[in-house]
C-alpha positions as CSV (number, residue, x, y, z in Angstrom):
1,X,38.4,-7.8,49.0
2,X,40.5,-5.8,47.1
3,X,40.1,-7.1,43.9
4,X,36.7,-8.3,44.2
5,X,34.6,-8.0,40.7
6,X,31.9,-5.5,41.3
7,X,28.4,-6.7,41.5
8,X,27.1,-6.6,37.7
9,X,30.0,-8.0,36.2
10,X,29.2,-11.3,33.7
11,X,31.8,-13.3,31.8
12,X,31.6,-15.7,29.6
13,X,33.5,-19.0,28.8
14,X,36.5,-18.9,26.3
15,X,35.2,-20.2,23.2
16,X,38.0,-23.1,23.0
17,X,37.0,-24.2,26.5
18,X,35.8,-27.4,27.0
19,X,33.6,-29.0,29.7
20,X,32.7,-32.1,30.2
21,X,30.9,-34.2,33.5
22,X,28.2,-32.1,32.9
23,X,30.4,-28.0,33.8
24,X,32.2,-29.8,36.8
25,X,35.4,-29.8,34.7
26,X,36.8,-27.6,32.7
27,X,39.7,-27.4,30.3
28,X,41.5,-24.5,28.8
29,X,42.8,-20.9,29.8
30,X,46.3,-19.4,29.7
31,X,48.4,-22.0,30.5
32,X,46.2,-24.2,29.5
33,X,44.5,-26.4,32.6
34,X,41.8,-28.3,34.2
35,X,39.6,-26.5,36.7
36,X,37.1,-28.5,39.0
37,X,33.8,-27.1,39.7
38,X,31.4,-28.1,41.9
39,X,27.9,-29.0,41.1
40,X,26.3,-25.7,42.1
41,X,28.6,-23.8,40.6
42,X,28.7,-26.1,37.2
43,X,24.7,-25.0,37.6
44,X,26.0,-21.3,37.9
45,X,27.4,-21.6,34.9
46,X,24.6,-23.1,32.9
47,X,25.0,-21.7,29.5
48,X,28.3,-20.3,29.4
49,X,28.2,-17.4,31.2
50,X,27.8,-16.8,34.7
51,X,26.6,-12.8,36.5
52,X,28.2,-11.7,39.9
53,X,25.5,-11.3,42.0
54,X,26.9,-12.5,45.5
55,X,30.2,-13.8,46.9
56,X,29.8,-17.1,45.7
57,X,29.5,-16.0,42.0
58,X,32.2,-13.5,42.2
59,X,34.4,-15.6,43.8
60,X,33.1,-18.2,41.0
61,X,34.1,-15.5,38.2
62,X,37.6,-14.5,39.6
63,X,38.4,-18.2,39.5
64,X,37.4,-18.2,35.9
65,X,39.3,-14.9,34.8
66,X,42.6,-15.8,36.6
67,X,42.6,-19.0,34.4
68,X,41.8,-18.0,31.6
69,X,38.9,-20.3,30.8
70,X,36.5,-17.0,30.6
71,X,36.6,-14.0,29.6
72,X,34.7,-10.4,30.8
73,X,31.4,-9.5,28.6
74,X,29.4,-7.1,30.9
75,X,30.4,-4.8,33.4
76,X,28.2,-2.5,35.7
77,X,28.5,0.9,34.3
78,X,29.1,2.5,37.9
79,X,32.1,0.6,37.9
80,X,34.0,1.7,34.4
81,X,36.0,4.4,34.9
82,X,34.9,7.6,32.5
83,X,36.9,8.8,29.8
84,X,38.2,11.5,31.9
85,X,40.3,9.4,34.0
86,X,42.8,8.9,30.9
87,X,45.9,10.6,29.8
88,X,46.6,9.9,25.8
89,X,50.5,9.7,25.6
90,X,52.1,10.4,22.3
91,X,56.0,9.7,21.5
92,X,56.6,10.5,18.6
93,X,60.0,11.5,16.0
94,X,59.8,13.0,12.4
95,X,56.3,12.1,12.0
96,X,53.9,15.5,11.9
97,X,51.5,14.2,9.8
98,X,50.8,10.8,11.4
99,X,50.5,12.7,14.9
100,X,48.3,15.4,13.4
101,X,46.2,12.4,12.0
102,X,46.0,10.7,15.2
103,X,45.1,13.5,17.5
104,X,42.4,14.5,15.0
105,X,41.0,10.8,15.9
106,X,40.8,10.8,19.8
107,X,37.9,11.3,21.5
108,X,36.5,14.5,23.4
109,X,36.7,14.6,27.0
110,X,40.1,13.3,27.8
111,X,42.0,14.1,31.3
112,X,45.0,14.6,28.9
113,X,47.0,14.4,25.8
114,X,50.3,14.8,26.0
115,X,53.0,14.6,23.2
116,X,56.7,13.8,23.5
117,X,58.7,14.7,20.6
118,X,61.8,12.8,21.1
119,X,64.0,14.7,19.1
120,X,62.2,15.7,15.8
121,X,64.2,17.8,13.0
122,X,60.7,20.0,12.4
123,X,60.4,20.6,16.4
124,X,58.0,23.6,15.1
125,X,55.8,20.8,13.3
126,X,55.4,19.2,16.2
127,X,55.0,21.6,18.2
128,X,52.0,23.7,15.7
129,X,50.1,19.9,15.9
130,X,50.4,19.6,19.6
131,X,48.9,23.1,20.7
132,X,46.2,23.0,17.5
133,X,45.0,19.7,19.7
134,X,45.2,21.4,22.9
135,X,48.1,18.5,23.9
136,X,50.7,19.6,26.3
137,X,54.2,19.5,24.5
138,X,57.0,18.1,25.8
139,X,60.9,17.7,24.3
140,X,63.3,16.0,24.2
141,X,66.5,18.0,22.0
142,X,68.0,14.7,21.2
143,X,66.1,11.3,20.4
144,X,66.4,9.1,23.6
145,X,64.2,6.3,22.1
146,X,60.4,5.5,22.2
147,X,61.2,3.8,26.2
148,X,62.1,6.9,27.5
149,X,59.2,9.3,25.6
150,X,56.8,6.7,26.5
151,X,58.2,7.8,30.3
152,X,58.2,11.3,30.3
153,X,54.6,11.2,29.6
154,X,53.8,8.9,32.1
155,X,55.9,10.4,34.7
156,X,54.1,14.2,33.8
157,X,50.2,12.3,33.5
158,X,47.7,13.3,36.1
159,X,45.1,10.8,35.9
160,X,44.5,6.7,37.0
161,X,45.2,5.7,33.9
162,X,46.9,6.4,30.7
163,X,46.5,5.4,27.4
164,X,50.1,4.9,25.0
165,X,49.5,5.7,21.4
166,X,52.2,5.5,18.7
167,X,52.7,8.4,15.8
168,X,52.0,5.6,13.2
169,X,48.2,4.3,14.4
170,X,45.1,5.6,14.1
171,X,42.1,4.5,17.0
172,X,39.2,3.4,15.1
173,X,35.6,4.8,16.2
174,X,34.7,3.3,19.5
175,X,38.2,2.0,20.6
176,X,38.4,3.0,24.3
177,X,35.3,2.4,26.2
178,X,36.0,-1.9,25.3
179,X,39.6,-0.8,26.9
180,X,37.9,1.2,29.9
181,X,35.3,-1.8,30.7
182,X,37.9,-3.8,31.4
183,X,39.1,-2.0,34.3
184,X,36.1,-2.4,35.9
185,X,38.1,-5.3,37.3
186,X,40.5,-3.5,40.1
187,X,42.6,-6.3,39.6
188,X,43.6,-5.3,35.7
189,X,46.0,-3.1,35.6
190,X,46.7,-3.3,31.8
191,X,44.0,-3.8,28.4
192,X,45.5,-3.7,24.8
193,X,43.4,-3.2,21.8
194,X,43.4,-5.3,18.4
195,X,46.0,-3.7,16.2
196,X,44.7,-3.5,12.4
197,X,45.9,-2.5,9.5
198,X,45.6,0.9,8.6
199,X,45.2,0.4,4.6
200,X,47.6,0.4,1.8
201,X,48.4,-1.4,-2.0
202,X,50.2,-3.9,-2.7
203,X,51.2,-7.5,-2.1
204,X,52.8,-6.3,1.3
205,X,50.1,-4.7,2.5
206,X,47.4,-7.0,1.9
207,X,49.6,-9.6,3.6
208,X,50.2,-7.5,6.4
209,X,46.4,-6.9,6.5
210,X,46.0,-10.3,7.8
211,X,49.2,-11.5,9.2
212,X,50.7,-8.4,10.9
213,X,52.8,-9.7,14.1
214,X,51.3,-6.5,15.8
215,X,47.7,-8.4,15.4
216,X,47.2,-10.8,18.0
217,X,43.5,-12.1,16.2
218,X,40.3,-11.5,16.7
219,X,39.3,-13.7,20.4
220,X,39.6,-11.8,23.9
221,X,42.4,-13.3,25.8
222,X,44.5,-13.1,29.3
223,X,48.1,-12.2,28.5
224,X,50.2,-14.9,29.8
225,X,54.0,-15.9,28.9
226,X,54.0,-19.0,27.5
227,X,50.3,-18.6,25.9
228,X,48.5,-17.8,23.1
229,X,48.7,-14.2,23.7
230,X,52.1,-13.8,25.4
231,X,52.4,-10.4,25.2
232,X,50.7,-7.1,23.8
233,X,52.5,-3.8,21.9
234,X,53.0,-0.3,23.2
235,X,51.6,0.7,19.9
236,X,48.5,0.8,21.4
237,X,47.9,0.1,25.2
238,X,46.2,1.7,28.9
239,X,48.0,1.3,32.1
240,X,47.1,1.6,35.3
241,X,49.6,4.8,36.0
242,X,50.5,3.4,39.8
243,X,50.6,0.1,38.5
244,X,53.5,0.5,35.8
245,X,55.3,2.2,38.4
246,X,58.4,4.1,36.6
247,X,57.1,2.8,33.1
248,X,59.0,1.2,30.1
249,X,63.3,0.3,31.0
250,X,64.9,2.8,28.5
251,X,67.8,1.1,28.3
252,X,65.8,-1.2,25.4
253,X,65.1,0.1,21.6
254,X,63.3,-2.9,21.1
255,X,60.9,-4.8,22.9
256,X,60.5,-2.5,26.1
257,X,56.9,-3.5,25.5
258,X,56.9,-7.5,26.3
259,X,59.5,-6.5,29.3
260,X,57.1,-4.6,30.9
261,X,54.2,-7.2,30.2
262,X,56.6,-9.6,31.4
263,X,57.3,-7.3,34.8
264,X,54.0,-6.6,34.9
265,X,52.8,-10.5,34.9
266,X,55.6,-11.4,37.3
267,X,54.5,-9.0,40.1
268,X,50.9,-10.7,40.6
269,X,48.7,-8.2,38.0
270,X,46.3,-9.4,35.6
271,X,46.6,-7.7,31.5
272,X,44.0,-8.6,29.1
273,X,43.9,-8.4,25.9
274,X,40.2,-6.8,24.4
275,X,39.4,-7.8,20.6
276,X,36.4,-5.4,20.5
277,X,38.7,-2.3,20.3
278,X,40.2,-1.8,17.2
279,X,43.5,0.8,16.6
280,X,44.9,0.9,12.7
281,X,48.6,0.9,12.0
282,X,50.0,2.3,9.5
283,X,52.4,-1.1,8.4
284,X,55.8,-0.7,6.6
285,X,55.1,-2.1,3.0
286,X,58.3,-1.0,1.2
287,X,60.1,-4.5,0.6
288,X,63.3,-3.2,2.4
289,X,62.2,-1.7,5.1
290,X,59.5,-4.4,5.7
291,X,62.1,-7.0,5.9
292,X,64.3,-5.1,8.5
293,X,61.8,-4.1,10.8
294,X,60.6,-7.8,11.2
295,X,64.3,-8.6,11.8
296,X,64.9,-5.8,14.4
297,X,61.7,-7.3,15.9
298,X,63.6,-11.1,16.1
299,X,66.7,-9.1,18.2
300,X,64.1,-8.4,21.6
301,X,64.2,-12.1,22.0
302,X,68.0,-12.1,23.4
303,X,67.7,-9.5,25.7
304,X,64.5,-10.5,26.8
305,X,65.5,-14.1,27.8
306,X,68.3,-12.3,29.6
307,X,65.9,-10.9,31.8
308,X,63.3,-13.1,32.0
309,X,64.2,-17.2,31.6
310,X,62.2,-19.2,29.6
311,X,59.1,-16.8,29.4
312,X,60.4,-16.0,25.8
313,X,60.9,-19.2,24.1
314,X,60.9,-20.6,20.1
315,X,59.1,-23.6,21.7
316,X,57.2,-24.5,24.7
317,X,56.4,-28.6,24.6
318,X,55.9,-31.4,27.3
319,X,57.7,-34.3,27.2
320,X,55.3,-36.3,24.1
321,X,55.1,-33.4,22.6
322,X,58.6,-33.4,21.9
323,X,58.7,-36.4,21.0
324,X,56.6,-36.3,18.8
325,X,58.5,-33.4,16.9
326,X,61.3,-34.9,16.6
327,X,60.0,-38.1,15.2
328,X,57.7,-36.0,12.9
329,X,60.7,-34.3,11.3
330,X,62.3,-37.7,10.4
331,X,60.2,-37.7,7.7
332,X,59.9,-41.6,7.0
333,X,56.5,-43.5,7.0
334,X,58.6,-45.6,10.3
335,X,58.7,-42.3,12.0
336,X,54.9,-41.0,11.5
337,X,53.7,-43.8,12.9
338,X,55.9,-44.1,16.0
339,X,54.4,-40.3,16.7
340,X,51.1,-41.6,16.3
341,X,52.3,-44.5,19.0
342,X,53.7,-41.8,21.2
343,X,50.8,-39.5,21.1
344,X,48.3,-42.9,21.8
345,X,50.9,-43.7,24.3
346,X,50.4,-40.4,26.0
347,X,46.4,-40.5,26.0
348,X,46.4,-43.5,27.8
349,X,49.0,-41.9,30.3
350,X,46.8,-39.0,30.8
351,X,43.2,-40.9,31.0
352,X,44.7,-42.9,33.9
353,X,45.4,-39.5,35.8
354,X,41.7,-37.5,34.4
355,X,38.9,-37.9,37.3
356,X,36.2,-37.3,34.5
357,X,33.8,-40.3,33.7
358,X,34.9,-40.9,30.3
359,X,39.0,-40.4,30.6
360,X,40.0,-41.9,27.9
361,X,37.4,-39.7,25.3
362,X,38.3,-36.7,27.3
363,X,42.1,-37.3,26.9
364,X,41.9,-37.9,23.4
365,X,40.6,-34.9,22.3
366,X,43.1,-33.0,24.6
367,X,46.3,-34.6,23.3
368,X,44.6,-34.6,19.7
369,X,44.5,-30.6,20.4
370,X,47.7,-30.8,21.9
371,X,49.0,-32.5,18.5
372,X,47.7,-30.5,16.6
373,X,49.4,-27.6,18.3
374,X,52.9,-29.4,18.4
375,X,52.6,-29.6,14.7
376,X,51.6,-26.1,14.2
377,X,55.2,-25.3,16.8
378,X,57.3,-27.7,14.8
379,X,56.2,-26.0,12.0
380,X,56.9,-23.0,12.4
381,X,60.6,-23.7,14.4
382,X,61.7,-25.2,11.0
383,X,61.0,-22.3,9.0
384,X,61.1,-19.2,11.0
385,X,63.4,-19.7,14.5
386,X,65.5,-22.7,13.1
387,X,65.7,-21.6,9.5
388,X,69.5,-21.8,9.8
389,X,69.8,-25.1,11.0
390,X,66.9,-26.2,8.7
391,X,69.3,-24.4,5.7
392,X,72.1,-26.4,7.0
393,X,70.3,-29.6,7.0
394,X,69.1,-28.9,3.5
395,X,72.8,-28.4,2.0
396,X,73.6,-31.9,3.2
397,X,70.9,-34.0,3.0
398,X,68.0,-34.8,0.1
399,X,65.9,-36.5,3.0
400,X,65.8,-33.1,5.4
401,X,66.0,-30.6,1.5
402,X,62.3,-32.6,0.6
403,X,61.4,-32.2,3.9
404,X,62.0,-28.6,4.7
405,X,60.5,-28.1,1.3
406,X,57.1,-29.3,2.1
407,X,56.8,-27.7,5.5
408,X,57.3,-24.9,3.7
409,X,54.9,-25.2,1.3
410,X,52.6,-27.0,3.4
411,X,52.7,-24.8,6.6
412,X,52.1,-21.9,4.4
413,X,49.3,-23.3,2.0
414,X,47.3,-23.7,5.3
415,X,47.9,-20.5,7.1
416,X,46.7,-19.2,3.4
417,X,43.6,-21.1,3.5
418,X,42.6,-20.2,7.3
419,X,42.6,-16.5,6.2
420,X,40.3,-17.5,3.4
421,X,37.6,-15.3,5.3
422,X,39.5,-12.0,5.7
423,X,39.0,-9.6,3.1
424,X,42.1,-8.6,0.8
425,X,44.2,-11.5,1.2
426,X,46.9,-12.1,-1.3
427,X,46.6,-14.9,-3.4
428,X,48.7,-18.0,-3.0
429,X,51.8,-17.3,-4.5
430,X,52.6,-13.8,-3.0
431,X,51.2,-15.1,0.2
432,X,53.5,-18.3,0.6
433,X,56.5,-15.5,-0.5
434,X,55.5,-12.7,2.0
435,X,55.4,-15.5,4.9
436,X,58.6,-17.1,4.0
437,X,60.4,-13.6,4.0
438,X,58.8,-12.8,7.4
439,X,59.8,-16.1,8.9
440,X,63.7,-15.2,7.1
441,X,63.6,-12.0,8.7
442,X,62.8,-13.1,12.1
443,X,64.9,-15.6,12.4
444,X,67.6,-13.6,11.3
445,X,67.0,-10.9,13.8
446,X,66.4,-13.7,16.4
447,X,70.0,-15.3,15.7
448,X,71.6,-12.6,15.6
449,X,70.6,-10.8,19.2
450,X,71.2,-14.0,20.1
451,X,74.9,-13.9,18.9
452,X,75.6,-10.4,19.7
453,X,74.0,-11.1,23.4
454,X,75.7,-14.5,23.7
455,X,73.2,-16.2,24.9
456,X,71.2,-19.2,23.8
457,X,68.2,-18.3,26.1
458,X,66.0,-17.4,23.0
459,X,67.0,-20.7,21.0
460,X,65.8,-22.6,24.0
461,X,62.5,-24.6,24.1
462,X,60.9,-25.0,27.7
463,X,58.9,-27.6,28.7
464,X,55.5,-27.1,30.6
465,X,57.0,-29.4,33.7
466,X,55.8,-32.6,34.5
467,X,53.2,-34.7,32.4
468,X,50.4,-34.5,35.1
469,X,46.4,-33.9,34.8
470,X,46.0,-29.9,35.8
471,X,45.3,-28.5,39.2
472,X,43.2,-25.6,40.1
């Protein structure tokens, strides 16, 4: 087959899986769903992990990738392509020093560098950087935009895959062979990296440390609309060259990189997302300039919804889920415990549709996850994609002003306390701030496209379809 795993390869369940009738069922993945093993696979799979060492297991591990529920660990060395086989593409404007610091960092052996500078004012800059790194040089005399440097390079690179670096990251030590495992698969045809921060003072900075929007956290994951990891950025990324076909659409400024995830996804190819490579960024920490950039990120929503329906949503919720939002953001004692009655009410629905022996346990825990995660949605739709609406509540009402006061406090208190681990974290105060500013910004931005596209596509929850027990 043609995307058969090569003999070798071992993956491992996703860590938020869960199995129950002892392996024959499994829940999770991206969207999330139940698979059905059979007993001698469930034995296969005895421990978590499962090798490919016949048709049966690598049809066995496929099964697993495509959903989700598992994730690549080992791959045969044979089968990962060499370092060699990349092209390093570099777009870059105005920013010598960050591409002089970035070519220093690549490693030895590359099919390629190449360099786009997309209409720099110190062209000679550029251009001393680019031959001290042995990169070939290419020009653009007046700035077309990151989409269409990104496309020169790709359309001029030589080799199966290429590798997209931005002027303002650094790879750490290490950072492409985790990327070049991954293809090992024949069926990936993209891999993204974990995006860091590259350093910096400040209250900005240490926020942006741990809660950049470029860093999609620290668990491997299939990139799926609609998921977890729904996307990944061209800040840092390796394509399969004749899978991305003509590259980036040049007509965007902003978000060219989920459209072509989004592309990507939609013509049948699997992207992944790889934790274990790390690239630094070098984060905007001036307040100002900060707070626009996370703006100008919330204006790709528009157009993307334009292109793609529903794959870009504030919201994605089922039909108790939604419920239970709404009756959440009432605020009144009456109202809490009607969601609690909704949410009981949709256990009970789903344990009648489980085949597991104990339905009713198993469906529990998976609509008390599924709260959990409407919460964390409803949440974050008051203060970030709904601020306006949430503002105009506020002006007229005590009831919905207490309300959106607590969320606020309260959603950000606990995204504070679940970074308690990372090193560098602002304290409380500047932390709530920073988040509430980032949530203003994006919503902004997000309102906005949406005005100036006319379109309500990126103010539009989806639904996940019918309330049914997955299929695999």
């Amino acid at each position: 087959m043609e995307d058969a795993l090569p003999y070798g390869t071992r993956v491992a369940l996703d860590r938020h899986a869960l199995a129950v009738d002892d392996g024959t069922a499994l829940f999770g993945g991206a969207p999330p769903r139940m698979l059905r093993l059979s007993a001698a696979a469930a034995a296969r799979l005895r421990g978590g992990t499962v090798e490919v060492d016949d048709p049966v297991s690598a049809a066995l591990a496929r099964r697993l990738l495509d959903a989700g529920i598992a994730h690549p660990v080992d791959q045969p060395a044979a089968a990962v392509p060499p370092v060699s086989d990349v092209t390093v593409v570099v777009p870059v404007k105005d920013r010598v020093d960050g591409l002089a610091r970035l070519v220093d960092a690549l490693p030895a052996g590359l099919g390629a560098t190449i360099v786009v500078d997309d209409g720099s004012t110190d062209a000679a800059g550029i251009r001393a950087v680019a031959e001290r790194a042995g990169a070939l040089l290419l020009r653009h005399a007046a700035s077309k935009g990151p989409a269409a440097a990104r496309n020169a390079g790709l359309a001029a690179a030589q080799t199966p895959l290429v590798a997209f670096l931005d002027s303002d990251v650094v790879p750490l030590p290490g950072w492409l062979e985790p990327l070049l495992a991954r293809f090992a698969d024949p069926a990936v045809a993209l891999v993204a990296p974990r995006i860091v921060a590259l350093g910096g003072d400040g209250w900005l900075a240490r926020y942006e440390a741990v809660r950049s929007s470029l860093d999609l956290g620290a668990d491997p994951a299939l990139v799926v609309p609609k998921s977890r990891v729904a996307y990944v950025p061209s800040a840092a990324m390796v394509v399969r060259r004749d899978a991305a076909g003509a590259g980036f659409d040049e007509r965007m400024h902003v978000a060219e990189d989920v459209d072509l995830v989004l592309r990507l996804h939609a013509a049948g190819r699997r992207l992944r997302y790889e934790p274990a490579s790390r690239v630094a960024h070098d984060h905007r920490t001036g307040l100002r300039e900060w707070w626009l950039r996370k703006a100008y990120y919330g204006t790709g929503a528009a157009p993307l919804s334009l292109r793609h329906p529903g794959s870009v949503p504030p919201m994605v919720l089922n039909t108790w889920s939604a419920a239970v939002a709404v009756l959440l953001l009432r605020g009144r004692p009456w109202s809490v415990f009607a969601a609690v009655a909704v949410a009981a009410g949709a256990t009970e629905q789903l344990a009648r549709k489980l085949p597991v022996r104990e339905p009713r346990r198993t469906a529990a825990r998976l609509i008390g996850l599924g709260a959990v995660g409407t919460v964390m949605q409803t949440s974050d739709a008051v203060t970030r994609h709904y601020w306006p609406l949430s503002l105009v509540a506020a002006l007229v009402s005590r009831r919905a002003r207490r309300t959106v006061a607590v969320i606020a406090v309260a959603e950000g208190t606990l995204d504070w306390w679940r970074k308690r681990h990372d090193p560098g974290r602002p304290g409380l105060p500047a932390y709530l701030l920073a988040r509430r500013l980032d949530d203003l910004a994006y919503g902004a931005g997000l309102w906005w496209g949406a005005l100036r596209h006319r379109t309500l596509g990126p103010l539009r929850p989806v639904g996940t379809g019918p309330d049914r027990s997955p299929d695999a």
